[in-house]
The first five atom37 places (N, CA, C, CB, O) and aatype in JSON, in Angstrom:
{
  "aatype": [20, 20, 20, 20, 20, 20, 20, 20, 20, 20, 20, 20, 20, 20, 20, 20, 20, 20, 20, 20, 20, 20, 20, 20, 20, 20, 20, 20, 20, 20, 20, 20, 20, 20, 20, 20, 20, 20, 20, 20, 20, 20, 20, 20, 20, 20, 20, 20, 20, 20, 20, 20, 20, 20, 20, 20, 20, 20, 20, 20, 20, 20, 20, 20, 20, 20, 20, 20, 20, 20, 20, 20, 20, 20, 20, 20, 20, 20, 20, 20],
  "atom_mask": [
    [1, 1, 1, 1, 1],
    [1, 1, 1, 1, 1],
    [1, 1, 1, 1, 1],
    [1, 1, 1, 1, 1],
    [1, 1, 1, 1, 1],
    [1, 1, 1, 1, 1],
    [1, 1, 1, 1, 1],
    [1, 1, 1, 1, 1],
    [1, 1, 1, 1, 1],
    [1, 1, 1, 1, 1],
    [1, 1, 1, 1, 1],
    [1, 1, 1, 1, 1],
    [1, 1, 1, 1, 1],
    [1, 1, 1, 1, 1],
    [1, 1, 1, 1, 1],
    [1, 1, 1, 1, 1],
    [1, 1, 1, 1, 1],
    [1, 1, 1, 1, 1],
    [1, 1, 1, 1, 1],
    [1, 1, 1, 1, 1],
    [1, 1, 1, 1, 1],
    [1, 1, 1, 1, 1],
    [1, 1, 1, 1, 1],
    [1, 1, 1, 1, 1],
    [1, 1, 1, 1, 1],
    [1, 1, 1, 1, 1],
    [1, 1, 1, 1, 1],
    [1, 1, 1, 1, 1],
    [1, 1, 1, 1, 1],
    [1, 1, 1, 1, 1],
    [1, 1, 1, 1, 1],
    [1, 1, 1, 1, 1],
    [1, 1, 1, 1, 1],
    [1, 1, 1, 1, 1],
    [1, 1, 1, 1, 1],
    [1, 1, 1, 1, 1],
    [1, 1, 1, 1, 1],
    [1, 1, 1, 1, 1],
    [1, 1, 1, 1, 1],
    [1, 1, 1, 1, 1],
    [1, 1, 1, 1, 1],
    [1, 1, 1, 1, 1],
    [1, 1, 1, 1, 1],
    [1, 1, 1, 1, 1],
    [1, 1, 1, 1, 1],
    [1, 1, 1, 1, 1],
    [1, 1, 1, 1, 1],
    [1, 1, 1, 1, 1],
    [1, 1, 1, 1, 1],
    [1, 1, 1, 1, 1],
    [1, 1, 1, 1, 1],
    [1, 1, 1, 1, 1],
    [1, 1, 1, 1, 1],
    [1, 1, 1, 1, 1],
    [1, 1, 1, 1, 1],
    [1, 1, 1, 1, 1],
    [1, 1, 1, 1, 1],
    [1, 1, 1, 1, 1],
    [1, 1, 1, 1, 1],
    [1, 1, 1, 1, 1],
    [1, 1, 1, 1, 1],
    [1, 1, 1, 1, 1],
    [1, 1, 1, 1, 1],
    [1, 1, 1, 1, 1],
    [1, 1, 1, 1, 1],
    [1, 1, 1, 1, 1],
    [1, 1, 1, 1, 1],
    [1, 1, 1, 1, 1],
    [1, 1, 1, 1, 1],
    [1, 1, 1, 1, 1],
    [1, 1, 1, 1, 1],
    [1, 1, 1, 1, 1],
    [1, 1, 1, 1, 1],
    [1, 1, 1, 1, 1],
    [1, 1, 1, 1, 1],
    [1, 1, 1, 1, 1],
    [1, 1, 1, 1, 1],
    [1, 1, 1, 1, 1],
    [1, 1, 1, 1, 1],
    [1, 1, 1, 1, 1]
  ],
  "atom_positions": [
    [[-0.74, 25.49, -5.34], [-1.96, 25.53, -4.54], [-1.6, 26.16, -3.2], [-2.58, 24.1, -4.37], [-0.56, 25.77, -2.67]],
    [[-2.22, 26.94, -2.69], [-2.37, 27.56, -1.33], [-2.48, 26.78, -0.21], [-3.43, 28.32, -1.27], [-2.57, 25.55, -0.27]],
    [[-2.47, 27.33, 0.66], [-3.19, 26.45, 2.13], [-4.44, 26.48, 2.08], [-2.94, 27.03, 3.65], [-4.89, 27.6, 1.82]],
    [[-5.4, 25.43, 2.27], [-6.67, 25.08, 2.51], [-7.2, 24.85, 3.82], [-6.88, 24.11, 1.86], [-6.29, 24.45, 4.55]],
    [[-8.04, 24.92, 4.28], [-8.95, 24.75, 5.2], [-10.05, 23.41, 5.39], [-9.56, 25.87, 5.02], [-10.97, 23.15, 4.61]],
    [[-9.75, 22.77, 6.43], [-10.91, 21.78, 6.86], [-11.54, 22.01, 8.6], [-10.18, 20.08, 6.68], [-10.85, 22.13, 9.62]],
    [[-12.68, 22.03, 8.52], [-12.54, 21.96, 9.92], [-13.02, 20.37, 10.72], [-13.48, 23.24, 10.43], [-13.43, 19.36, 10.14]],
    [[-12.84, 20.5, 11.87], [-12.94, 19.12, 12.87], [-13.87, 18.86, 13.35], [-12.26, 18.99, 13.9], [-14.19, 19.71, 14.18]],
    [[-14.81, 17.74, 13.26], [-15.58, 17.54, 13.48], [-15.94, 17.34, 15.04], [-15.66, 16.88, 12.71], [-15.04, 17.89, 15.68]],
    [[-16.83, 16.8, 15.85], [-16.89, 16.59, 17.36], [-16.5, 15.01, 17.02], [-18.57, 17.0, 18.3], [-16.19, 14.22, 17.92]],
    [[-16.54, 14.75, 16.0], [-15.73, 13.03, 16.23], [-14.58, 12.97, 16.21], [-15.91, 11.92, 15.25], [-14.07, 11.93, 16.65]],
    [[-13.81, 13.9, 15.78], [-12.13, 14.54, 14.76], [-12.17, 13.99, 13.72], [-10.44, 14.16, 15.28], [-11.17, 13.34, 13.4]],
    [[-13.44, 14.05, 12.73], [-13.03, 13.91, 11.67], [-12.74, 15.12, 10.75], [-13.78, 13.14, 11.25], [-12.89, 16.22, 11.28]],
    [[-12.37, 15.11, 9.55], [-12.1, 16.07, 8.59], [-12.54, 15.66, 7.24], [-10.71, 16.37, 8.59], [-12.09, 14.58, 6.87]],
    [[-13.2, 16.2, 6.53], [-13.5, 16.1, 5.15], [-12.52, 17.0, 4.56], [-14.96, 16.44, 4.79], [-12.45, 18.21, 4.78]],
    [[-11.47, 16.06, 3.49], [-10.17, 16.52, 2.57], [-10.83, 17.15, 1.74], [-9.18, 15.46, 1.84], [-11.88, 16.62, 1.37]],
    [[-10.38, 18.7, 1.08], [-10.74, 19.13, 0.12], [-10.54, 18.61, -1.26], [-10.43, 20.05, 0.26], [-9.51, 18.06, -1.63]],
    [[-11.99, 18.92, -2.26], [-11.82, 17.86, -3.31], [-10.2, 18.39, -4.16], [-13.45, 17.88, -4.49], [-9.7, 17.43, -4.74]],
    [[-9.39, 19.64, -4.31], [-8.55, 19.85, -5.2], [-7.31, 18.45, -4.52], [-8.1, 21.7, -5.23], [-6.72, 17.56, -5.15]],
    [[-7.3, 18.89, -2.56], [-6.43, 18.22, -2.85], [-6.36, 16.35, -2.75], [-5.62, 18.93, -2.14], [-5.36, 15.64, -2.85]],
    [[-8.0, 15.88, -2.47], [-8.11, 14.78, -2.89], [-7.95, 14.22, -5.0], [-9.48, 14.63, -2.14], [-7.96, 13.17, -5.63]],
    [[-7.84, 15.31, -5.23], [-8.09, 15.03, -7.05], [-6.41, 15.01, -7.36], [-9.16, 16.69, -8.19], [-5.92, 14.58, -8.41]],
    [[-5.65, 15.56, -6.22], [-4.06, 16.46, -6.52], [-3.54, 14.86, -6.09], [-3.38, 18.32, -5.16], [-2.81, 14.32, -6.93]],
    [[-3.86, 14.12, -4.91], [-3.3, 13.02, -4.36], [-4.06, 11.89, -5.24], [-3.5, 12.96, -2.71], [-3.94, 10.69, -4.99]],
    [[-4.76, 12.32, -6.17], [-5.62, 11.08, -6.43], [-6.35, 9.85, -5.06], [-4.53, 10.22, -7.42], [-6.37, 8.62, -5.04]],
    [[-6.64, 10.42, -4.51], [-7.43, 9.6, -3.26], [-8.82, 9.69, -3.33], [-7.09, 10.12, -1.8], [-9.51, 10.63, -3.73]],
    [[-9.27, 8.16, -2.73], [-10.39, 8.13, -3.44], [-11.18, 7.13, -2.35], [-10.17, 7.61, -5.05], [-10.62, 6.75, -1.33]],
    [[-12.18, 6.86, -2.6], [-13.07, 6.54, -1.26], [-12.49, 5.12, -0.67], [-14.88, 6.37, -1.65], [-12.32, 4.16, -1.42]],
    [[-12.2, 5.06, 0.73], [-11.45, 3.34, 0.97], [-10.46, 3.77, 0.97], [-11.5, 1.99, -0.07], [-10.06, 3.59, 2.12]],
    [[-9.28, 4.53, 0.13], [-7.95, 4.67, 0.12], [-7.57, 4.76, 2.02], [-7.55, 6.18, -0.95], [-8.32, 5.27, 2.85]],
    [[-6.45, 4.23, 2.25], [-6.14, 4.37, 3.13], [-4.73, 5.78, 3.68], [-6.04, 3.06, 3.2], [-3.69, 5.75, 3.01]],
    [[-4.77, 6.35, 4.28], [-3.98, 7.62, 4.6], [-3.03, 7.26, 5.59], [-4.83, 8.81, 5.11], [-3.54, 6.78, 6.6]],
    [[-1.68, 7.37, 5.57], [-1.04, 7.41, 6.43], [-0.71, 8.76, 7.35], [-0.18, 6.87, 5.94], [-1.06, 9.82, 6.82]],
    [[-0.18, 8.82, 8.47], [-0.1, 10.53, 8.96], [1.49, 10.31, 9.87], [-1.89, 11.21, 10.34], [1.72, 9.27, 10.5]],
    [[2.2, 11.14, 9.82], [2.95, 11.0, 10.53], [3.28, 12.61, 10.81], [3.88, 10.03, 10.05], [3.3, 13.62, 10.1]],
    [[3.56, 12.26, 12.44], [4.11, 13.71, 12.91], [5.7, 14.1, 12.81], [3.76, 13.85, 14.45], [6.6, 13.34, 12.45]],
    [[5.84, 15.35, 13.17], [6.89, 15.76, 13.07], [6.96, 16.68, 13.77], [7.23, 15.93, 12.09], [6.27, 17.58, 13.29]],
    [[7.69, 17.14, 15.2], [7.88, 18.34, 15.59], [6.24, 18.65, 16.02], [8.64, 19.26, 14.39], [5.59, 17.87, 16.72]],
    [[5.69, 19.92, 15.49], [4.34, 20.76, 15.53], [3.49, 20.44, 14.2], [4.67, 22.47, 15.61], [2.32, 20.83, 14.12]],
    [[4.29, 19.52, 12.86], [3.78, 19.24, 11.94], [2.97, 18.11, 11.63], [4.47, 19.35, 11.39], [3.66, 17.16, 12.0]],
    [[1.88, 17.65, 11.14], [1.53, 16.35, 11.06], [1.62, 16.24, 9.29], [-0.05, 16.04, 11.87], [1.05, 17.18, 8.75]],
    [[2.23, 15.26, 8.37], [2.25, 14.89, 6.97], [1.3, 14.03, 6.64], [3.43, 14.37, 6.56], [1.38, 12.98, 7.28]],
    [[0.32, 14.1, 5.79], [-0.59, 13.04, 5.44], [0.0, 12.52, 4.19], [-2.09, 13.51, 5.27], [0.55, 13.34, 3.46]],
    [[-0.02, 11.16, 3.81], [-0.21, 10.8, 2.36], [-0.49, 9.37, 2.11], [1.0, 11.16, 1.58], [0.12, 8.49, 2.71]],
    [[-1.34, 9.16, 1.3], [-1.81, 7.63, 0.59], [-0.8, 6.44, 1.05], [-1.72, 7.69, -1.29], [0.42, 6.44, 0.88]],
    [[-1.48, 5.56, 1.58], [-0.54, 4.33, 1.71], [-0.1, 3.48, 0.48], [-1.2, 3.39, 2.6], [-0.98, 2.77, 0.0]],
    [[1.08, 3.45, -0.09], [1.4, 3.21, -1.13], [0.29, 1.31, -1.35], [3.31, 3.39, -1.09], [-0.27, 0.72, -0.42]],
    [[0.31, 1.03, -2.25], [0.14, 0.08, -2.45], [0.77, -0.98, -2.65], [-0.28, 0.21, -2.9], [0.15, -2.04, -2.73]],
    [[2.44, -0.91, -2.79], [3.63, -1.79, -2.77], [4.64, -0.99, -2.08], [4.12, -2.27, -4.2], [5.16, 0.03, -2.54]],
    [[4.9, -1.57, -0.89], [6.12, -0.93, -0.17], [7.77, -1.32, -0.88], [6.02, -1.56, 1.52], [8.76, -0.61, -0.68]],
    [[7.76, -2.45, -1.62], [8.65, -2.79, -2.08], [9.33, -1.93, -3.54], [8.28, -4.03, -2.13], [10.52, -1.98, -3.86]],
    [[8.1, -1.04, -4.38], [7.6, -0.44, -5.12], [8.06, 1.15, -4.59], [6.19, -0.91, -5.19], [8.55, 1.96, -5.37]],
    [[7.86, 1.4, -3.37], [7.45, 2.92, -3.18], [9.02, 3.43, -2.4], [5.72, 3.15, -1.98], [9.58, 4.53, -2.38]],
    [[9.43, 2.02, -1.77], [11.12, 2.54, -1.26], [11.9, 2.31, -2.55], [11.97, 1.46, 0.18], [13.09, 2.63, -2.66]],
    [[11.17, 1.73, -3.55], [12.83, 1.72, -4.23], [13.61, 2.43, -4.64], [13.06, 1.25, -5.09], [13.27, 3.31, -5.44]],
    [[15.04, 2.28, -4.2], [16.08, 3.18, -4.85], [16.01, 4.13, -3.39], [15.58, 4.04, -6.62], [16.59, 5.22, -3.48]],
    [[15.45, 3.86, -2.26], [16.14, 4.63, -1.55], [17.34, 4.06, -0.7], [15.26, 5.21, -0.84], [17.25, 3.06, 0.01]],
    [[18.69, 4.98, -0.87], [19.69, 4.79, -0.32], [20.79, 4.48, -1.18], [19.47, 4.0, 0.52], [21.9, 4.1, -0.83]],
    [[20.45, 4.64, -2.13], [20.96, 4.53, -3.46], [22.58, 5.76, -3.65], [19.42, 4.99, -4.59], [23.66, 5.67, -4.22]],
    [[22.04, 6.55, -3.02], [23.3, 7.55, -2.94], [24.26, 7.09, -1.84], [22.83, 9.12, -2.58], [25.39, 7.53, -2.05]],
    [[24.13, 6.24, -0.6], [24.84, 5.45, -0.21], [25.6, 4.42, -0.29], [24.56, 5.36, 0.12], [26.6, 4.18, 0.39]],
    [[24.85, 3.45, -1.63], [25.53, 2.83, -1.81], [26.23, 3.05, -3.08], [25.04, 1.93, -1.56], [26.57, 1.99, -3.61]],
    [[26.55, 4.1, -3.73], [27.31, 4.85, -4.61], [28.61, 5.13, -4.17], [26.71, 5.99, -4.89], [29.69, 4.86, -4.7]],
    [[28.2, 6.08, -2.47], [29.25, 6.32, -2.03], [30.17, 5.14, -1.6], [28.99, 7.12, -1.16], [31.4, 5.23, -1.5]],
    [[29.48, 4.09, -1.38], [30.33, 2.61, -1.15], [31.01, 1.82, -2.3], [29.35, 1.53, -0.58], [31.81, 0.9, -2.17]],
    [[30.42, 2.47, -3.71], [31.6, 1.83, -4.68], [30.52, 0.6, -5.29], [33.32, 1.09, -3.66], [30.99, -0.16, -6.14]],
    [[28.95, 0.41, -4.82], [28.17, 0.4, -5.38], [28.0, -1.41, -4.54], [28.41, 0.94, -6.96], [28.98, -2.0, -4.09]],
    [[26.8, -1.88, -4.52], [26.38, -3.25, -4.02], [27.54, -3.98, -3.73], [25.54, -4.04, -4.98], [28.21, -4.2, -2.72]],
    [[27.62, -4.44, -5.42], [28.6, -5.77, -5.55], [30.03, -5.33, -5.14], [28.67, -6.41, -7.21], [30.58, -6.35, -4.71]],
    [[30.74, -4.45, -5.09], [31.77, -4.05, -4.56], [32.1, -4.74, -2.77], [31.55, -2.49, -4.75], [32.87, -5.53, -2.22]],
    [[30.43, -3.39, -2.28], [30.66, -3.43, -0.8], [30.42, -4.94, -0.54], [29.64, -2.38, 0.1], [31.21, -5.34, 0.32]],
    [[29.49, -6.0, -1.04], [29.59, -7.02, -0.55], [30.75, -8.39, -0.72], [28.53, -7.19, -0.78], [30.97, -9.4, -0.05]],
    [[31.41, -7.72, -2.18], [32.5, -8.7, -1.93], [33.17, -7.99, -0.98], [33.41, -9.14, -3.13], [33.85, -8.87, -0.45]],
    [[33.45, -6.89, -0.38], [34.98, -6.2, 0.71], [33.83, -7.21, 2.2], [35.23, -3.21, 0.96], [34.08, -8.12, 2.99]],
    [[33.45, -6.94, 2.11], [32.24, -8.03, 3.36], [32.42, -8.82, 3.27], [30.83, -8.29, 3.45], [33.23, -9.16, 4.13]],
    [[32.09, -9.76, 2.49], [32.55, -11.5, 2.54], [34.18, -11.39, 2.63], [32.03, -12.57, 0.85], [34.44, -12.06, 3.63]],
    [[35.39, -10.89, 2.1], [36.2, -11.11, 2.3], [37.04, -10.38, 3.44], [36.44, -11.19, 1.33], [38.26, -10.51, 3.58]],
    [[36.19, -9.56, 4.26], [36.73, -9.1, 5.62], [36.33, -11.03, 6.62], [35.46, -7.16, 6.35], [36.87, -11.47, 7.63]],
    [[35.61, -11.45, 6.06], [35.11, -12.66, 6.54], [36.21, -13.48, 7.18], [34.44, -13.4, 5.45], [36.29, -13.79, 8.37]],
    [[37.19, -13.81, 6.04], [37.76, -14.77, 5.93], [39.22, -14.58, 7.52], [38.17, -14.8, 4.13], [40.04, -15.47, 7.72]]
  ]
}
């Protein structure tokens, strides 16, 4: 899909185009998160389980650590 166009209302609102409301599946009530970046702003759906939507991130970290149960027994036994 291309770049699309919305324009701003005198309230700042924006009406999302339907491809890429049908592309995000968003739907009336859904709530949008936005976050900036730099000159960029990212929109996307507020997940509905945060516990759900991070999982598995950092996962390549703790790989590089030799994996959970490893790093937390070298932890408890730096303890002692």
């Amino acid at each position: 899909m291309g770049a699309l166009a919305a324009k701003v209302s005198s309230r700042g609102q924006v009406v999302l185009p339907k491809e890429i409301r049908r592309q995000l599946n968003i739907k009336q009530g859904d709530i949008l998160l936005f976050v900036v970046e730099d000159n960029t702003v990212r929109m996307f759906p507020q997940p509905e389980s945060y516990a759900h939507y991070t999982r598995g991130l950092g996962k390549e970290m703790w790989a590089k650590l030799g994996g959970g149960e490893r790093f937390l027994h070298e932890e408890r036994t730096s303890w002692d």
